[in-house]
C-alpha positions as CSV (number, residue, x, y, z in Angstrom):
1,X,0.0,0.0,0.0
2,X,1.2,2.9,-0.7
3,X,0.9,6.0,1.6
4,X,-1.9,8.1,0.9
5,X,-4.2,9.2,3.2
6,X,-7.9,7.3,3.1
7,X,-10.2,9.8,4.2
8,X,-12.0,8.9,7.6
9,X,-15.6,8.8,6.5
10,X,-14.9,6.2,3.8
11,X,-13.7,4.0,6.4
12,X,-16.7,4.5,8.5
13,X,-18.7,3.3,5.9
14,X,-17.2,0.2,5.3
15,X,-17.3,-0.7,8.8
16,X,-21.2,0.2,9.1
17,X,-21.6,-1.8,5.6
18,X,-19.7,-4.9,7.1
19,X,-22.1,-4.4,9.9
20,X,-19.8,-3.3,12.6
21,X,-20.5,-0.7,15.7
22,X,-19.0,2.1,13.9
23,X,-18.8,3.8,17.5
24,X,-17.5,7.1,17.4
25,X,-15.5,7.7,20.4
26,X,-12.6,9.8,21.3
27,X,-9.1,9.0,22.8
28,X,-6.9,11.3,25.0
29,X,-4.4,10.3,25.3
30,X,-1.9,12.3,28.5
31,X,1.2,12.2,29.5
32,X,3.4,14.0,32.6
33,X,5.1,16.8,31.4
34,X,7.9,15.9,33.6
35,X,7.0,16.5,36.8
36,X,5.5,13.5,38.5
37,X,5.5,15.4,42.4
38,X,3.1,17.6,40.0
39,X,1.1,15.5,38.7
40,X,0.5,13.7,42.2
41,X,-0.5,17.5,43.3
42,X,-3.8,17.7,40.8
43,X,-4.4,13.5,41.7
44,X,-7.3,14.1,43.5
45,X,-8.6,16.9,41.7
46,X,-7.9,15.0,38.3
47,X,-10.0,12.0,39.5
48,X,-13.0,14.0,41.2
49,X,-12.9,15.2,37.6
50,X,-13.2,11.8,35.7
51,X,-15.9,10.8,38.3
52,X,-18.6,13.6,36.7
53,X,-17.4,13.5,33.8
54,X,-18.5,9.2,34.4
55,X,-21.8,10.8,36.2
56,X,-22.7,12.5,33.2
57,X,-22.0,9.9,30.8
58,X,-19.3,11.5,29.0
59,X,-16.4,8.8,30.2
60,X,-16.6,5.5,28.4
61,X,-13.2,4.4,29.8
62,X,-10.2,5.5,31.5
63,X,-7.3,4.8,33.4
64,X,-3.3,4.9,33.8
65,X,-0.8,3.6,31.4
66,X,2.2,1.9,32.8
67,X,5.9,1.4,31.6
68,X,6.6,-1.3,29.2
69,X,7.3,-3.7,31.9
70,X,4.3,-3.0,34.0
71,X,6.4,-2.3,37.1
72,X,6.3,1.6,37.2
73,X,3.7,4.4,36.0
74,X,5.5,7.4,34.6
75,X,2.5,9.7,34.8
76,X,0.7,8.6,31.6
77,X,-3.3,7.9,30.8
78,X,-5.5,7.3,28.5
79,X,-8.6,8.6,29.0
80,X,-11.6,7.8,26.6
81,X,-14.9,10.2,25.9
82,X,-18.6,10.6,24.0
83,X,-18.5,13.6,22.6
84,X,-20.2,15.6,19.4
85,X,-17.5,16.8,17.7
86,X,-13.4,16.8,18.1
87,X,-13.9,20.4,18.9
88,X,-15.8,18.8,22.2
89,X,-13.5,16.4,22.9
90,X,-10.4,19.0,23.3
91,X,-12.7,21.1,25.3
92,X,-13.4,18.0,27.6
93,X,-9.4,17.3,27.7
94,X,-8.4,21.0,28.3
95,X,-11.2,20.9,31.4
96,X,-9.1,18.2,33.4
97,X,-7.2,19.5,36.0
98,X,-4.3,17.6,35.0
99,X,-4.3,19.9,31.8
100,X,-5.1,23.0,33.2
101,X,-2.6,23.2,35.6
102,X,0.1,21.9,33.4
103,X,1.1,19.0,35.0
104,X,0.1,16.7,32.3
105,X,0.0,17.8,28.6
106,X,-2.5,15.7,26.1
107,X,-3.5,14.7,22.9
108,X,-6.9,14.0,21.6
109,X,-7.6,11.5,18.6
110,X,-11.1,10.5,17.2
111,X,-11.5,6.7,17.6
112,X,-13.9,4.4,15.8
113,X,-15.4,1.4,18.2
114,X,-16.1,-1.7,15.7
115,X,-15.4,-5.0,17.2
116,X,-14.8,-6.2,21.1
117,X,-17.4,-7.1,23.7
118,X,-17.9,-6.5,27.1
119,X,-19.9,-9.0,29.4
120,X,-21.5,-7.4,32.6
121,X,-22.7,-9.8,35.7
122,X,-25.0,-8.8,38.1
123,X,-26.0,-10.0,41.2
124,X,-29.5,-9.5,41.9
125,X,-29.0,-10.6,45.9
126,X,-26.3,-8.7,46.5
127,X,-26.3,-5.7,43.7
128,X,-23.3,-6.3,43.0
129,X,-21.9,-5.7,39.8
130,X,-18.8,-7.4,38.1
131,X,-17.3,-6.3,34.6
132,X,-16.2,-9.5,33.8
């Protein structure tokens, strides 16, 4: 293949013809911006943040990225949205307190949901619920 570009809505419409979710969703993607004692300042702030943003039923996913190995976190998460329009998503991704206070800098991608599954049990005894 060669390297041109294959415009973004073509490619949604082969994934809705093949009969696939064709989700629009959008990643940010955030990394320290090399101060961890700073970004461990805005923590709580940052997570009080993703909460609402859950409450509201913006957040789909979200959570921190580790180091290759797994044995250390270097400040990094991925952080994934609903939103209208890219121009939403930034908004959304310049709101965190991560962002705003400059401890973390970000980047925001559009991302198309097509294939995966997610199975849910729930205990109706209990109410508990297990994302399994």
């Amino acid at each position: 293949m060669n390297n041109k570009k294959i415009d973004s809505r073509d490619i949604v419409e082969l994934c809705r013809n093949k009969g696939f979710l064709a989700k629009q969703l959008f990643s940010i993607s955030t990394h320290s911006a090399g101060n961890l004692d700073k970004v461990m300042e805005h923590v709580e702030e940052h997570l009080a943040f993703q909460v609402e943003l859950e409450r509201e039923g913006i957040m789909f996913a979200a959570g921190p990225i580790f180091a290759d190995n797994g044995s250390a976190w270097l400040g990094e998460g991925l952080v994934i949205v609903r939103a209208a329009s890219l121009a939403d998503a930034e908004r959304i991704a310049a709101s965190d307190p991560m962002h705003r206070s400059g401890a973390r800098t970000y980047c925001v991608r559009p991302w198309l949901v097509n294939e995966g599954s997610m199975t849910v049990r729930v205990s109706y005894s209990t109410g508990q619920c297990e994302v399994l």
